[in-house]
N, C-alpha and C positions, 0 to 999 in steps of 0.2 A: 504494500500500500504506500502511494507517495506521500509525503506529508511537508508542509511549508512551516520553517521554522520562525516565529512570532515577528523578528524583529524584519524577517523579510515582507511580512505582512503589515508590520507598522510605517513602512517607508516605503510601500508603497500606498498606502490608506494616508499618507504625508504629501505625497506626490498631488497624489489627487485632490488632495484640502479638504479628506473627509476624517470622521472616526471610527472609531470600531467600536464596538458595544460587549458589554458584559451582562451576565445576570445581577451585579451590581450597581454598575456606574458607569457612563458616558464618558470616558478619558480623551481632550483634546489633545492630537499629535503633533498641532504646530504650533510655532510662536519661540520663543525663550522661554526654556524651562525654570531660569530666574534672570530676575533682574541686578544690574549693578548698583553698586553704594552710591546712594546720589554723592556727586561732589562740589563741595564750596563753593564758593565766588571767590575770584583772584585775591582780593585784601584778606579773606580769612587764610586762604591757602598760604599766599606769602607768612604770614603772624607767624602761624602753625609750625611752617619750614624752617624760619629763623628760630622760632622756640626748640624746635626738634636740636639743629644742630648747635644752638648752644647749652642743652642739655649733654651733650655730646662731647663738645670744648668750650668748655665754659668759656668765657674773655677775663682775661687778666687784668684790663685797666680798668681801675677805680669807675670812672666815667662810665665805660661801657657798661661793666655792671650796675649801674646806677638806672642807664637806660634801660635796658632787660628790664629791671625791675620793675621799671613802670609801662612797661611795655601792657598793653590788654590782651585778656586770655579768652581765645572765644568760648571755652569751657567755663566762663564764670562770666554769663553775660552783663551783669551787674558794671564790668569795667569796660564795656564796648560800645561807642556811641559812632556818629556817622555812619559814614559807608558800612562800615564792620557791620555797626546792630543789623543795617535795614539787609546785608546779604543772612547775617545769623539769622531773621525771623526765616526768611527765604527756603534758607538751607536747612531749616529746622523742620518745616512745613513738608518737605519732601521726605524727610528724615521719617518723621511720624508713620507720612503713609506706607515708607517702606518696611518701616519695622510691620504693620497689622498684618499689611501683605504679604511680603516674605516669612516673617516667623512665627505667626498663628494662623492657628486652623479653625478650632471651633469656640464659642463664645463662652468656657471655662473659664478664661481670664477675658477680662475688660477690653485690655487694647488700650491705644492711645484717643482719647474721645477727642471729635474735630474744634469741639471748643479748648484744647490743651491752653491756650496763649492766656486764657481766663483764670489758670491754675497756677500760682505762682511756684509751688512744688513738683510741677509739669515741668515748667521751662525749665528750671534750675537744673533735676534730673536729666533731661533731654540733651540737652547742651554736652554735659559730659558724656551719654550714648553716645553720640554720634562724634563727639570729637578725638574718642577713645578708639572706637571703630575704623573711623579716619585714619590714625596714626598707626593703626596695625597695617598700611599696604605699607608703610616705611619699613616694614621685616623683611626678614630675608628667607624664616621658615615660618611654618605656620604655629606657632607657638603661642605666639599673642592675640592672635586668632580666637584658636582654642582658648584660651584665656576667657577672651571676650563672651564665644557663646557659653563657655561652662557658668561662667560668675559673672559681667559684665549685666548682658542681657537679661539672664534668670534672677541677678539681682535690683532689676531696675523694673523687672515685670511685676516682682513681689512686693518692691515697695509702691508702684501703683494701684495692685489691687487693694493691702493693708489702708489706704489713705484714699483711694477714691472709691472700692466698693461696688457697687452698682449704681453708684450714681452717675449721673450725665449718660442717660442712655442716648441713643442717636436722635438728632432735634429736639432733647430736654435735658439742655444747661441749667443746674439748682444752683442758687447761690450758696456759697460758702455756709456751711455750718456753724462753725465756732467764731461767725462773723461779731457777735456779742460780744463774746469771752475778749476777742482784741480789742473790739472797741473799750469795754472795760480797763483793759488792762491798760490802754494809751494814752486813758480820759484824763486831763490836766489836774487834780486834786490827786489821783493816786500818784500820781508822776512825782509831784510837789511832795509827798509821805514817803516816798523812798529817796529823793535826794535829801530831803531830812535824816532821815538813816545813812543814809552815806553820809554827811558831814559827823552828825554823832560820832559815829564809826570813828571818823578820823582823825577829832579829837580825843577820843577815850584812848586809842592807840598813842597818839603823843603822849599823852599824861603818865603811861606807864612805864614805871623804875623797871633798869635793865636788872633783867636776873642775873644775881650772883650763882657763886658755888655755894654749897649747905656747909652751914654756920655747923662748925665739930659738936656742939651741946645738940643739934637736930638728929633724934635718931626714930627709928621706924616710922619716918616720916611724920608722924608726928610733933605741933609745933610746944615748942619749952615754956616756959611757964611765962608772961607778959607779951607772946605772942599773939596777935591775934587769929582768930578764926576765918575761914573766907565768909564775907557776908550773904553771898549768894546773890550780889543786887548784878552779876554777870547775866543780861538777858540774851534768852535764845530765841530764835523766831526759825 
């Protein structure tokens, strides 16, 4: 009996722009089987290069490393304004969709929801995904790769589910939850109550005699007779 071995069968059902069928499932035979890592815009690329290689060889002079230093990280977009920010939303934006697309499958985990820009612990996370994933084509084996999907990825899935949940399903953006609790905590009279406590603080520490060594009559800790007692007025909070 003749028989046609499968893959002879899938390229040519390729050929012809059809698929073949299972008792399962419809399996598309064309297209790219995945897509690439979207990549940057020129100013974060450059950042990213310089950052790489002087991770690499550091710069000697004072000056240079002074610049580095203030150099913006696109992984921390808090320090990226201009050009930078407007390609990081950009590059973030394709980032998101790649990660849904490329490394889930079914709706067990959340995914990155289209409102992420609305989630401040979205962006922050995101930013390092993809700038981490970015740096691993500067390898040379696949190492940091692996890295990336073992712990990179699986830890950046887990801490979206832990913190968003099932919230923000597809077209229902919820406002923030512990939207109160901030407001609370930002509200100008508490603000005023703990910079009170911080000066406290800083006076009560000045006023305190440096400890000596124990006086030879101090024994099992215990203090000698005209000693006094702690008074206990040391507040904790």
């Amino acid at each position: 009996m003749n028989t046609t071995h499968p893959s002879r069968i899938a390229s040519r059902a390729a050929a012809a722009g059809g698929v073949t069928s299972s008792s399962n499932a419809m399996m598309p035979l064309v297209g790219l089987m995945v897509s690439p890592f979207p990549e940057p815009g020129p100013t974060i690329r450059t950042a990213m290069e310089q950052l790489q290689q002087a991770s690499v060889e550091p710069p000697a002079d004072e000056e240079a490393l002074r610049e580095l230093a203030q150099m913006p990280r696109p992984w921390d977009p808090g320090t990226c304004t201009g050009l930078m920010r407007a390609e990081l939303w950009a590059w973030l934006d394709l980032v998101a969709m790649w990660v849904n697309e490329q490394h889930l499958w079914n709706v067990t985990r959340p995914g990155i929801p289209e409102c992420w820009p609305a989630h401040p612990h979205l962006v922050h996370d995101l930013a390092v995904l993809a700038c981490t994933r970015y740096y691993t084509s500067f390898a040379i084996n696949p190492a940091a790769l692996e890295d990336w999907h073992r712990y990179g990825l699986p830890g950046f899935l887990e801490r979206l589910r832990d913190r968003l949940g099932d919230a923000c399903q597809p077209g229902k953006h919820q406002p923030r939850p512990r939207r109160e609790r901030d407001e609370a905590h930002a509200a100008n009279s508490v603000r005023r109550g703990r910079r009170q406590r911080y000066r406290d603080d800083v006076e009560r520490a000045g006023e305190l005699p440096v400890l000596s060594q124990p006086s030879e009559h101090v024994t099992q800790g215990k203090p000698t007779p005209g000693e006094h007692e702690p008074d206990g007025s040391h507040e904790r909070w």
